[in-house]
PQR file with spaces between the fields and no chain letter, atoms N, CA, C, O and H, PARSE charges and radii, in Angstrom:
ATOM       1  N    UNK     1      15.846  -20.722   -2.307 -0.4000 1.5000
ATOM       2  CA   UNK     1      14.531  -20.251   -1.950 -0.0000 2.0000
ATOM       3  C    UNK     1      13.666  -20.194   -3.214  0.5500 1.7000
ATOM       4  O    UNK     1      13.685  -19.237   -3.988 -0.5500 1.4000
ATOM       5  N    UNK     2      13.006  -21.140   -3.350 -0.4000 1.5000
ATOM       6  CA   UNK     2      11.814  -20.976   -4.562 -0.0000 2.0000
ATOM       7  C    UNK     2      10.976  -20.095   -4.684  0.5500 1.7000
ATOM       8  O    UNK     2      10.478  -19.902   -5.793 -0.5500 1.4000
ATOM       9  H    UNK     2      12.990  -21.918   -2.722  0.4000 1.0000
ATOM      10  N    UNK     3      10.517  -19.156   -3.331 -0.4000 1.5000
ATOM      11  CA   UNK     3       9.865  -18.298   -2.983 -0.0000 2.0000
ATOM      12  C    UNK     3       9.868  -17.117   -4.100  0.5500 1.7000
ATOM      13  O    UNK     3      11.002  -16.935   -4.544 -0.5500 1.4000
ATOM      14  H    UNK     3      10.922  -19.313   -2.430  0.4000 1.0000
ATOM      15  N    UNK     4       8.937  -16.323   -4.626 -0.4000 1.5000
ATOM      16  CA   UNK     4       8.755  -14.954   -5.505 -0.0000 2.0000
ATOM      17  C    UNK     4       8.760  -14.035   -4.895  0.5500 1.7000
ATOM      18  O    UNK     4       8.002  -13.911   -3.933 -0.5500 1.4000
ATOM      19  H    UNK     4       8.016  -16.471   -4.266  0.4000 1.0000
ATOM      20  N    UNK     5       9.285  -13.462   -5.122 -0.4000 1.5000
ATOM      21  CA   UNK     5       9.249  -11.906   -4.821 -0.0000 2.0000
ATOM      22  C    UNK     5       8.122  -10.968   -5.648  0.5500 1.7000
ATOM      23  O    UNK     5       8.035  -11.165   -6.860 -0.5500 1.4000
ATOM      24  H    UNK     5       9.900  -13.562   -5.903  0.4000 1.0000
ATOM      25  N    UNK     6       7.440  -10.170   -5.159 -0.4000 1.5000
ATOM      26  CA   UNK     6       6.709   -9.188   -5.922 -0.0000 2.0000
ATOM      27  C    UNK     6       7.069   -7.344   -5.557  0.5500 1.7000
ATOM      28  O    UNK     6       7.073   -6.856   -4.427 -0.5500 1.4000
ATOM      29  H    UNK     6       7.510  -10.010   -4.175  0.4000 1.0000
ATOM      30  N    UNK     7       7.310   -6.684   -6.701 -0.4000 1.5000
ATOM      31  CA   UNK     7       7.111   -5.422   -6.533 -0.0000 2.0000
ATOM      32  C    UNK     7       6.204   -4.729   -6.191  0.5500 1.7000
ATOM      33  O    UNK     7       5.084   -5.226   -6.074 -0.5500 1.4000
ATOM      34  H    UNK     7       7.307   -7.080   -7.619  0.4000 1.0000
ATOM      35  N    UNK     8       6.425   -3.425   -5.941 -0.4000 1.5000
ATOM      36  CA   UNK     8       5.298   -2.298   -4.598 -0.0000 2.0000
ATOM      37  C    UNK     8       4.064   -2.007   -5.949  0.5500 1.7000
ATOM      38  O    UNK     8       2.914   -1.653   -5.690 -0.5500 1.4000
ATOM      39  H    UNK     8       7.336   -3.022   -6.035  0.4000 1.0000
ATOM      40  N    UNK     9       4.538   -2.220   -7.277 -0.4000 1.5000
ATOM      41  CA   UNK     9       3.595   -2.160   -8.245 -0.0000 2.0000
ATOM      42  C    UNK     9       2.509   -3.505   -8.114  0.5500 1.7000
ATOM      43  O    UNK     9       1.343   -3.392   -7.736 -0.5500 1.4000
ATOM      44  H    UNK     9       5.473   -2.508   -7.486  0.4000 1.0000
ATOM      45  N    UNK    10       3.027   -4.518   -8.427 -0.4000 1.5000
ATOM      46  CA   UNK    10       2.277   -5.390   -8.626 -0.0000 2.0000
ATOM      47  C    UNK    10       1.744   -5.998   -7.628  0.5500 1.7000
ATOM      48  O    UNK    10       1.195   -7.065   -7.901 -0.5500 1.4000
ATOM      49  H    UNK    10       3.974   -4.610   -8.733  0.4000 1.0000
ATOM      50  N    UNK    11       1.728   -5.600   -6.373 -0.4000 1.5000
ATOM      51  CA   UNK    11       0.925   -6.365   -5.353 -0.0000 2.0000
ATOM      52  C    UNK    11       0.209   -5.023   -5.107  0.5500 1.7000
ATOM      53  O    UNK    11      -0.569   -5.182   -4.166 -0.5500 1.4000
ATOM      54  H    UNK    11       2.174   -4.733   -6.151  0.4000 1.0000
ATOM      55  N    UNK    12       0.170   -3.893   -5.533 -0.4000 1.5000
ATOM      56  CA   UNK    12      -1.065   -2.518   -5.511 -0.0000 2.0000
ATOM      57  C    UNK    12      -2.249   -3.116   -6.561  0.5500 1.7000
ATOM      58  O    UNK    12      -3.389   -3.326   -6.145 -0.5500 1.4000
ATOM      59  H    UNK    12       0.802   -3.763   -6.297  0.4000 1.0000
ATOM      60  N    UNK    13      -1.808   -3.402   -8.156 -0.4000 1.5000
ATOM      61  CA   UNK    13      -2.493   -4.062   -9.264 -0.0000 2.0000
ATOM      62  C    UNK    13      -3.373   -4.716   -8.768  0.5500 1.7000
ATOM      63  O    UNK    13      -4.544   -4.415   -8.997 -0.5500 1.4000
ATOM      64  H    UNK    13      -0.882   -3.231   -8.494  0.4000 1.0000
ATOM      65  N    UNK    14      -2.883   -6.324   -7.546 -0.4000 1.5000
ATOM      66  CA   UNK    14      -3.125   -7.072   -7.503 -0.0000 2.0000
ATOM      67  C    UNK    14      -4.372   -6.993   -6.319  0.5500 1.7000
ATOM      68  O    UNK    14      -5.535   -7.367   -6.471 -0.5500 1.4000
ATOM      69  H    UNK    14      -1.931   -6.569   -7.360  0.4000 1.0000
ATOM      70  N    UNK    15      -3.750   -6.380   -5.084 -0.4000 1.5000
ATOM      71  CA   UNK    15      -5.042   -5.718   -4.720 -0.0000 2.0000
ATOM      72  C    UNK    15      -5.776   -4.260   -4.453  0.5500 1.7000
ATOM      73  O    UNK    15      -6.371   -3.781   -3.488 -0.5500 1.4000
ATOM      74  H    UNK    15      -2.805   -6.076   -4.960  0.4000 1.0000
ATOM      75  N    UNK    16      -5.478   -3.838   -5.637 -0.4000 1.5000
ATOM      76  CA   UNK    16      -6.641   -2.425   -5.665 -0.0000 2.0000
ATOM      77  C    UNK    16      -6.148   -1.149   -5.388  0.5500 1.7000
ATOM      78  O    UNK    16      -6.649   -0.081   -5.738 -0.5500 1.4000
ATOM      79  H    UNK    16      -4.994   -4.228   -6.421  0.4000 1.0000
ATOM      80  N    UNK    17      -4.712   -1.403   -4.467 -0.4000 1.5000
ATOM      81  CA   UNK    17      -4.935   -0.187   -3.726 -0.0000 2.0000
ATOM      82  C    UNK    17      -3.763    0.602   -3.821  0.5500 1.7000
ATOM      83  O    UNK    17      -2.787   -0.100   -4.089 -0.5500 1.4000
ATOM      84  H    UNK    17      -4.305   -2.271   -4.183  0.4000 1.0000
ATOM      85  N    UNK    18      -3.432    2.144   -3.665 -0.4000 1.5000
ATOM      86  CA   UNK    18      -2.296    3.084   -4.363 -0.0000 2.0000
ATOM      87  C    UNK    18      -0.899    2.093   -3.796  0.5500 1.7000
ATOM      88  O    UNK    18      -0.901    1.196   -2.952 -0.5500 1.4000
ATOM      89  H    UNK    18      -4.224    2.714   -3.447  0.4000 1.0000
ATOM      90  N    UNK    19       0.288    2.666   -4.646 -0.4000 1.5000
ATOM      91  CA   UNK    19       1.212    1.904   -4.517 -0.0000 2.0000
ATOM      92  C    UNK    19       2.089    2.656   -3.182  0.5500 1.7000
ATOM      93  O    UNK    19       3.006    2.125   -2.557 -0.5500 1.4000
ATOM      94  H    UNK    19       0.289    3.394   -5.331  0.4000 1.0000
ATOM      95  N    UNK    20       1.388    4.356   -2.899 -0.4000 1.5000
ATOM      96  CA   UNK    20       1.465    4.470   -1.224 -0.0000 2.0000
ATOM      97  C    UNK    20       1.373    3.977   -0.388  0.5500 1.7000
ATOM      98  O    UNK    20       2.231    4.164    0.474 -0.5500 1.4000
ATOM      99  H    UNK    20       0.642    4.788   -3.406  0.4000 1.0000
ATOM     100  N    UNK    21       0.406    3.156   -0.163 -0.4000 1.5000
ATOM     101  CA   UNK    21      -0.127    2.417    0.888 -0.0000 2.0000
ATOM     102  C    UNK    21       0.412    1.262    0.927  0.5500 1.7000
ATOM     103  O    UNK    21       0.828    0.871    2.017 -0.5500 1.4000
ATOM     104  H    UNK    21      -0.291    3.004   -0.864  0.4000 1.0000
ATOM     105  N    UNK    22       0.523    0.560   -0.044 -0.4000 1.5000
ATOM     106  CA   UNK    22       1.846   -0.714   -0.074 -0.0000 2.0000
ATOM     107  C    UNK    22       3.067   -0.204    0.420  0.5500 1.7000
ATOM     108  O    UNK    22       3.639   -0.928    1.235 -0.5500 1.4000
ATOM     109  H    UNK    22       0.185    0.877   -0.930  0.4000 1.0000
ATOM     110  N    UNK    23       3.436    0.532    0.217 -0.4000 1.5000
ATOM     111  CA   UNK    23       4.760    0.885    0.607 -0.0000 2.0000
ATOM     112  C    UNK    23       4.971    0.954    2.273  0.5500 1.7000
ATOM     113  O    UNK    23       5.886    0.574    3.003 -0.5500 1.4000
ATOM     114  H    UNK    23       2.971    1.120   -0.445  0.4000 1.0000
ATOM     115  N    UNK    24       3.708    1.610    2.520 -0.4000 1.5000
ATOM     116  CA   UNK    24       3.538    2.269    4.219 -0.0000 2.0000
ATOM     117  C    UNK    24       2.944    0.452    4.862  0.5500 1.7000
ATOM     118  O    UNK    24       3.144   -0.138    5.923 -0.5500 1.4000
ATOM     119  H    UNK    24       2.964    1.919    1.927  0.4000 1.0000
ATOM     120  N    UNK    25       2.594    0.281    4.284 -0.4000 1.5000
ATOM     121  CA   UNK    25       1.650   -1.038    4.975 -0.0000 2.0000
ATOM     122  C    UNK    25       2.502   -2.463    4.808  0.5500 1.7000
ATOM     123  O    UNK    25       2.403   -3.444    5.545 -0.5500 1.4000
ATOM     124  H    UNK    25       2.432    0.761    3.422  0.4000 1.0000
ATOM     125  N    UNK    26       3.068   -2.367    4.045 -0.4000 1.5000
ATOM     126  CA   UNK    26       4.378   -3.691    3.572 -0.0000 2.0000
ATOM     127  C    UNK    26       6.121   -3.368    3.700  0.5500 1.7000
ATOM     128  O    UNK    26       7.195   -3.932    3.492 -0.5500 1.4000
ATOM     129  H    UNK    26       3.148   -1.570    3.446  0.4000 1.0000
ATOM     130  N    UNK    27       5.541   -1.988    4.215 -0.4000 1.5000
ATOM     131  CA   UNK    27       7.221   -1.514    4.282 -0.0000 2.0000
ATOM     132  C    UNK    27       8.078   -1.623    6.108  0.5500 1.7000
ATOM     133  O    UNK    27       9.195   -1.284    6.500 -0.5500 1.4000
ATOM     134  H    UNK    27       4.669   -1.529    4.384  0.4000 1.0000
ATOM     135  N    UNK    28       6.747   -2.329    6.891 -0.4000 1.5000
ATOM     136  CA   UNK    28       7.162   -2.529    8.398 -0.0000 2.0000
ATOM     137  C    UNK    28       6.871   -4.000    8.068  0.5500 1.7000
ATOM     138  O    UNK    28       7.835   -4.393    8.725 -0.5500 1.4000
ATOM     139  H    UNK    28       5.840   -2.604    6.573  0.4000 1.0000
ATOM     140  N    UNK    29       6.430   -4.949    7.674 -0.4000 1.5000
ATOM     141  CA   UNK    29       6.383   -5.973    7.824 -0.0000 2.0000
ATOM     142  C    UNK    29       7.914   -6.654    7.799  0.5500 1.7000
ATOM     143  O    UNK    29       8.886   -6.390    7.090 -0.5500 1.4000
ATOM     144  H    UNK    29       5.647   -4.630    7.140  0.4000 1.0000
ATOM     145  N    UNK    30       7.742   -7.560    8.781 -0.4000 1.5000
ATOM     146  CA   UNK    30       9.244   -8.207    8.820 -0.0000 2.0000
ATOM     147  C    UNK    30       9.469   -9.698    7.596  0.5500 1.7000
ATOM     148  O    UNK    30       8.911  -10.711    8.015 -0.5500 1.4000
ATOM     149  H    UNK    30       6.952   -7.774    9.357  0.4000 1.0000
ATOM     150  N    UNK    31       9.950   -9.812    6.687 -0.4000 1.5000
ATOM     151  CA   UNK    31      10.012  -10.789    5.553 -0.0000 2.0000
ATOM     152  C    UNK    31      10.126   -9.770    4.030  0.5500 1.7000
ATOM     153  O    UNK    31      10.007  -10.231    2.894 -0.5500 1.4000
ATOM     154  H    UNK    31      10.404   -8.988    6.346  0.4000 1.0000
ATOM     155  N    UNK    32      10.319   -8.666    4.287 -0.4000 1.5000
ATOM     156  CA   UNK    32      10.145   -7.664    3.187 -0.0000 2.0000
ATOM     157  C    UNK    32      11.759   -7.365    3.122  0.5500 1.7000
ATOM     158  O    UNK    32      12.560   -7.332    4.056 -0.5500 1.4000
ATOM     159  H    UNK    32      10.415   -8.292    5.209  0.4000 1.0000
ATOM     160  N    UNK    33      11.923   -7.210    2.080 -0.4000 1.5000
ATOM     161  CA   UNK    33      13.530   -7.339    1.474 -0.0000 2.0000
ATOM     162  C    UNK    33      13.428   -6.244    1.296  0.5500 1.7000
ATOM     163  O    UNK    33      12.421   -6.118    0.598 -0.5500 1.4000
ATOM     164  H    UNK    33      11.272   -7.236    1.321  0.4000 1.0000
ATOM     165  N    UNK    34      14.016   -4.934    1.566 -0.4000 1.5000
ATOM     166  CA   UNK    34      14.386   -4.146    1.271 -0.0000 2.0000
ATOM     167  C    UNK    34      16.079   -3.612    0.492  0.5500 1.7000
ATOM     168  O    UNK    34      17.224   -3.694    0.936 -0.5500 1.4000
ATOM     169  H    UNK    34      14.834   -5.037    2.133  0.4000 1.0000
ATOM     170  N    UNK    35      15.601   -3.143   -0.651 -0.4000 1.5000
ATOM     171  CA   UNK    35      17.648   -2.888   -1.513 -0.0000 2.0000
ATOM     172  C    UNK    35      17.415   -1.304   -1.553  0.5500 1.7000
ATOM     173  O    UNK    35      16.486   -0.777   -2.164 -0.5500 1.4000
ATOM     174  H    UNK    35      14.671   -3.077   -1.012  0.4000 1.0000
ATOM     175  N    UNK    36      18.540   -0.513   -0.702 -0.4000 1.5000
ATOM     176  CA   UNK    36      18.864    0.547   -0.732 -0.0000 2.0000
ATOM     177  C    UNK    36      19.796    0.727   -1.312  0.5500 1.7000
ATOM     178  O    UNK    36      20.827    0.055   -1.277 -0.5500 1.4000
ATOM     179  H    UNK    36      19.295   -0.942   -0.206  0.4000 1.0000
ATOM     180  N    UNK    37      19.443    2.204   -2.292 -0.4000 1.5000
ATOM     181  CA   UNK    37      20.528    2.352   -3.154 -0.0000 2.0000
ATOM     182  C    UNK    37      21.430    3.594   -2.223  0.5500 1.7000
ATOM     183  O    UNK    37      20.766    4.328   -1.491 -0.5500 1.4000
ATOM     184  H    UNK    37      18.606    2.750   -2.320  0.4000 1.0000
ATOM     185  N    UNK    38      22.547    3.730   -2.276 -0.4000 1.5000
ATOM     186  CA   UNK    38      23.202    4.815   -1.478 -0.0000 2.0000
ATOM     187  C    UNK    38      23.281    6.267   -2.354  0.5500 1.7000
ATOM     188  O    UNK    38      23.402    6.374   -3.574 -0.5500 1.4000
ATOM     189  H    UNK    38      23.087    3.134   -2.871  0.4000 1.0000
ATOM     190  N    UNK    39      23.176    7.323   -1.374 -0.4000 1.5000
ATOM     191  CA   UNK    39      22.899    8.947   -2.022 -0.0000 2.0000
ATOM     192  C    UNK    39      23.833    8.937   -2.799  0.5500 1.7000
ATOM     193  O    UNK    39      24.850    8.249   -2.713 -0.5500 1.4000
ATOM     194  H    UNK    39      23.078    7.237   -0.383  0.4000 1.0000
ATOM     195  N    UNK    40      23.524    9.783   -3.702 -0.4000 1.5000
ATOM     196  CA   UNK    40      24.895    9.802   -4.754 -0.0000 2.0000
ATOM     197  C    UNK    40      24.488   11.597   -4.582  0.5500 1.7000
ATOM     198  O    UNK    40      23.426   12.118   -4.241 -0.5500 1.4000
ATOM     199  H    UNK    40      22.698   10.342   -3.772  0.4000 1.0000
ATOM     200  N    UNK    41      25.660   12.151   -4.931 -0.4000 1.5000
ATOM     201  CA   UNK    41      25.721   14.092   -4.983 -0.0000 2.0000
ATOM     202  C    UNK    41      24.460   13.985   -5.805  0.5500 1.7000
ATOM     203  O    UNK    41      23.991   13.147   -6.576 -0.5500 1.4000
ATOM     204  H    UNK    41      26.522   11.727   -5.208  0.4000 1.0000
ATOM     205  N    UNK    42      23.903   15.785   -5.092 -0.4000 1.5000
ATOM     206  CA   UNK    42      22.124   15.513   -5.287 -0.0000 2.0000
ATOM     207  C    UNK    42      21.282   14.980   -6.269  0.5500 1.7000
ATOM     208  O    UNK    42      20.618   15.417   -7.209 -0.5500 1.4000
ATOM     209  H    UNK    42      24.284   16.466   -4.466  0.4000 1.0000
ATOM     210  N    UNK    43      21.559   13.715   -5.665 -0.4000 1.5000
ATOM     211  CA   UNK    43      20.327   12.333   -6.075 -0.0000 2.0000
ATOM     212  C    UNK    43      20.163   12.334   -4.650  0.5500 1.7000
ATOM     213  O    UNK    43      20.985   12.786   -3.853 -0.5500 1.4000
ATOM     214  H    UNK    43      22.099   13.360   -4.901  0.4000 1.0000
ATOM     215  N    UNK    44      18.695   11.632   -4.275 -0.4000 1.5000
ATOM     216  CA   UNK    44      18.055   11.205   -2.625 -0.0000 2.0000
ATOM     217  C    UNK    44      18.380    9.743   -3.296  0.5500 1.7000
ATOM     218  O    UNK    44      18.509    9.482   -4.492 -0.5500 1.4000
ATOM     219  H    UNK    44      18.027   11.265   -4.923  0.4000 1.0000
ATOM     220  N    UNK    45      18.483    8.786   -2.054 -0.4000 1.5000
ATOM     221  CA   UNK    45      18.532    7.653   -2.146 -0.0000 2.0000
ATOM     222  C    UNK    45      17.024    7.028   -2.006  0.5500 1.7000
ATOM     223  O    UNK    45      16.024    7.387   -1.384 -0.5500 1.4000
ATOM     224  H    UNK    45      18.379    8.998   -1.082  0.4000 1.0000
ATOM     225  N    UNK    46      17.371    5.750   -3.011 -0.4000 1.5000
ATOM     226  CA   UNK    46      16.023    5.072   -3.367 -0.0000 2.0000
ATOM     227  C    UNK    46      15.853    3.889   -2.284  0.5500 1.7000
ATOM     228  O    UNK    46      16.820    3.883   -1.523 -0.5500 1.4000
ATOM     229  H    UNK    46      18.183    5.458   -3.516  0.4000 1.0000
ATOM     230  N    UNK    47      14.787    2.759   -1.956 -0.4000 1.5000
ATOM     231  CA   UNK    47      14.221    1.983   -1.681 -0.0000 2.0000
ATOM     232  C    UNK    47      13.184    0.795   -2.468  0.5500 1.7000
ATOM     233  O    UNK    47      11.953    0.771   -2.501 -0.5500 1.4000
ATOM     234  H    UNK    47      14.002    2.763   -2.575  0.4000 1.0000
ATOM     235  N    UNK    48      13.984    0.030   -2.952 -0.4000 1.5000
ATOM     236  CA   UNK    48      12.771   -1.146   -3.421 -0.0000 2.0000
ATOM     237  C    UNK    48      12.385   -1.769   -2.587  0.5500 1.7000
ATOM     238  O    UNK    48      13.322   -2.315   -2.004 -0.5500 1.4000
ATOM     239  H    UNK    48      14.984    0.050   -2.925  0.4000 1.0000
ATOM     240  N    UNK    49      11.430   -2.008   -2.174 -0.4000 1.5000
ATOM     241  CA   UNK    49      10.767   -3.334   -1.623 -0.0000 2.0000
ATOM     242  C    UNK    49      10.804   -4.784   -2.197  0.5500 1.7000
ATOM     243  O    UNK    49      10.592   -4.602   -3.396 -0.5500 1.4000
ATOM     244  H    UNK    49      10.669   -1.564   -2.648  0.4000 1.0000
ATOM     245  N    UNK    50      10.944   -5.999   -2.017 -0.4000 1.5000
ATOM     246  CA   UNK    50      10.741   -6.660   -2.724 -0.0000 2.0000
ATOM     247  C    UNK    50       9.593   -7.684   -1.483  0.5500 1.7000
ATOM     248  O    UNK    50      10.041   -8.238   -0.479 -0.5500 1.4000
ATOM     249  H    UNK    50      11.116   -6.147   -1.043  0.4000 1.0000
ATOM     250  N    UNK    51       8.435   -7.702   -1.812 -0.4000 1.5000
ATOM     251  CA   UNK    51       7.700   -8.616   -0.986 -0.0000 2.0000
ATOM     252  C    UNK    51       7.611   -9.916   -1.522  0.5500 1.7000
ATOM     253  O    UNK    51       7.629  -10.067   -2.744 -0.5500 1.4000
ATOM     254  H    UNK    51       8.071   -7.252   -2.628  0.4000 1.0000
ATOM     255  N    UNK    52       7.493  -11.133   -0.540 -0.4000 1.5000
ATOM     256  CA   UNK    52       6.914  -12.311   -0.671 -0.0000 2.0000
ATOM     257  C    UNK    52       6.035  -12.864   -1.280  0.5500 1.7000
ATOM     258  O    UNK    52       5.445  -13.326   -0.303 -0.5500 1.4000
ATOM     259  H    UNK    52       7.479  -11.010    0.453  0.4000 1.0000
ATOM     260  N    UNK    53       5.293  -13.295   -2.373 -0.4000 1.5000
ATOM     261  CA   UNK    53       4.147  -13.366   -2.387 -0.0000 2.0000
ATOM     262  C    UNK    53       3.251  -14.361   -1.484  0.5500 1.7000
ATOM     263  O    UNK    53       2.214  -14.895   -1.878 -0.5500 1.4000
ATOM     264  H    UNK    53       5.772  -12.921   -3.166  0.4000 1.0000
ATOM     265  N    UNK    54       3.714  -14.487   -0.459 -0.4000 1.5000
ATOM     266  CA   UNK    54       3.205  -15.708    0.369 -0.0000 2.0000
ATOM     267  C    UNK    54       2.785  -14.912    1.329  0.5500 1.7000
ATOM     268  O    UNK    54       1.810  -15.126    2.050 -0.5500 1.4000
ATOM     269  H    UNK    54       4.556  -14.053   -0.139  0.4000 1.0000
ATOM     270  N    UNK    55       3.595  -13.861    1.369 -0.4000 1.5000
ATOM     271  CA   UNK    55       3.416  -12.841    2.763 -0.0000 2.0000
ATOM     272  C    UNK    55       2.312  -11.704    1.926  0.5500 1.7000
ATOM     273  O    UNK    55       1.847  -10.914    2.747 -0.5500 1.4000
ATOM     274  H    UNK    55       4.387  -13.687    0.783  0.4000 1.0000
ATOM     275  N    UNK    56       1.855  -11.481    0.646 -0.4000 1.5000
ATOM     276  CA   UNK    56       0.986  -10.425    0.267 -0.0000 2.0000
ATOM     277  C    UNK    56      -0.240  -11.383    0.472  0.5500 1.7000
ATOM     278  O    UNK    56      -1.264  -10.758    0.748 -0.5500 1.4000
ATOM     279  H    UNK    56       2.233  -12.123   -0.021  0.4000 1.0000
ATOM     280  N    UNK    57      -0.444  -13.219    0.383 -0.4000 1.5000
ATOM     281  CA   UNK    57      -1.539  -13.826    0.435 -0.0000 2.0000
ATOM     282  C    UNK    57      -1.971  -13.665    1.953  0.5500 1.7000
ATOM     283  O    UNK    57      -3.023  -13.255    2.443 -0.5500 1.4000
ATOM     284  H    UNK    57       0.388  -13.727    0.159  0.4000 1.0000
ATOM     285  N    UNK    58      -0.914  -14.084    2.473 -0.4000 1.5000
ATOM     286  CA   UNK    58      -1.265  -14.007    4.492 -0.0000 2.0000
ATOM     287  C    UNK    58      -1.863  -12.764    4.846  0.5500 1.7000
ATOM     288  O    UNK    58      -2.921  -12.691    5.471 -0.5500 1.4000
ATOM     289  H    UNK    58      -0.059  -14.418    2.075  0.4000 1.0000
ATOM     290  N    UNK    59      -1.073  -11.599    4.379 -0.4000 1.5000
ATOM     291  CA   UNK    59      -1.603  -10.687    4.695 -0.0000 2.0000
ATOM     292  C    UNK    59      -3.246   -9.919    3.920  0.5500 1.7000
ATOM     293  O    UNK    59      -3.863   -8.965    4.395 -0.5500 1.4000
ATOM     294  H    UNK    59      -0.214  -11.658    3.871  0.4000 1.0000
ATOM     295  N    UNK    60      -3.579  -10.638    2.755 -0.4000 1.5000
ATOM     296  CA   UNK    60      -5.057  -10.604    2.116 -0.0000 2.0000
ATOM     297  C    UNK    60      -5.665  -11.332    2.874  0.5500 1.7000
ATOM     298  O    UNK    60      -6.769  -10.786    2.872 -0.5500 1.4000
ATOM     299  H    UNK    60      -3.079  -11.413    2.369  0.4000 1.0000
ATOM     300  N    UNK    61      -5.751  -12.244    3.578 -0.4000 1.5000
ATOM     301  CA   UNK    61      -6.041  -13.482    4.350 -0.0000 2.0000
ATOM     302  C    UNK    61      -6.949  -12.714    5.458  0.5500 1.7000
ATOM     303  O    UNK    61      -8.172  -12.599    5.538 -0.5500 1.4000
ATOM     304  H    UNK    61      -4.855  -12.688    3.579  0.4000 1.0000
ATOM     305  N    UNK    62      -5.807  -12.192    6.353 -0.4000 1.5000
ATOM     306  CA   UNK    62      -5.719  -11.339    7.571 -0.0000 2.0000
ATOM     307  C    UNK    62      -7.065  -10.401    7.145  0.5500 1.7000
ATOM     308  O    UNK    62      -8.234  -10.582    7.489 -0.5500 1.4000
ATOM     309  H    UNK    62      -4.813  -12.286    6.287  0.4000 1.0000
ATOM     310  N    UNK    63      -6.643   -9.603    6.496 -0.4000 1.5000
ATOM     311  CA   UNK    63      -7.697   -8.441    5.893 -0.0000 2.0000
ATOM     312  C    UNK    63      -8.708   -8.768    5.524  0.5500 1.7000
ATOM     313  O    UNK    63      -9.556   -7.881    5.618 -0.5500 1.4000
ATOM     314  H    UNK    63      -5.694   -9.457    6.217  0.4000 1.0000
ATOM     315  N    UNK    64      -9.071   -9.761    5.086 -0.4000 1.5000
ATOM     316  CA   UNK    64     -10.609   -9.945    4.071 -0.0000 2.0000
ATOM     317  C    UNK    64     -11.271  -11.045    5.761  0.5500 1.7000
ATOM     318  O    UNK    64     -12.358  -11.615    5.662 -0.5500 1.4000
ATOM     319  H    UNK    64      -8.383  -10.482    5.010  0.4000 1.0000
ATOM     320  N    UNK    65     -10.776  -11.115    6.575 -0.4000 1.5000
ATOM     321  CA   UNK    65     -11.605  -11.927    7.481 -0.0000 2.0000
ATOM     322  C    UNK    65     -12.053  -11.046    9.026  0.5500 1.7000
ATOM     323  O    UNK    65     -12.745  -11.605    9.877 -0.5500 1.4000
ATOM     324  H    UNK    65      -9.894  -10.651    6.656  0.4000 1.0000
């Protein structure tokens, strides 16, 4: 897969907006890679996202029209 992946940082950078709302807004999309880390004794378990960047253009696409 030649395809890039982008982090919940750099597609917020890229368009404007808190890295909350990426998370909530790219975190139901289906093509979003999600790596869960498992609870460890009290640590909460984490979530990366890893998005598409093909799927952050489609979805700027969608939005700006």
């Amino acid at each position: 897969m030649d395809e890039g992946y982008m982090r919940v940082k750099q597609v917020a950078d890229r368009i404007g907006m808190s890295e909350d709302w990426v998370r909530r807004f790219f975190g139901e999309i289906e093509g979003v890679r999600k790596v869960k880390s498992p609870a460890k004794r009290f640590k909460r378990p984490y979530t990366i996202l890893l998005i598409p960047a093909a799927l952050v253009e489609r979805e700027l696409r969608k939005m700006s029209a």
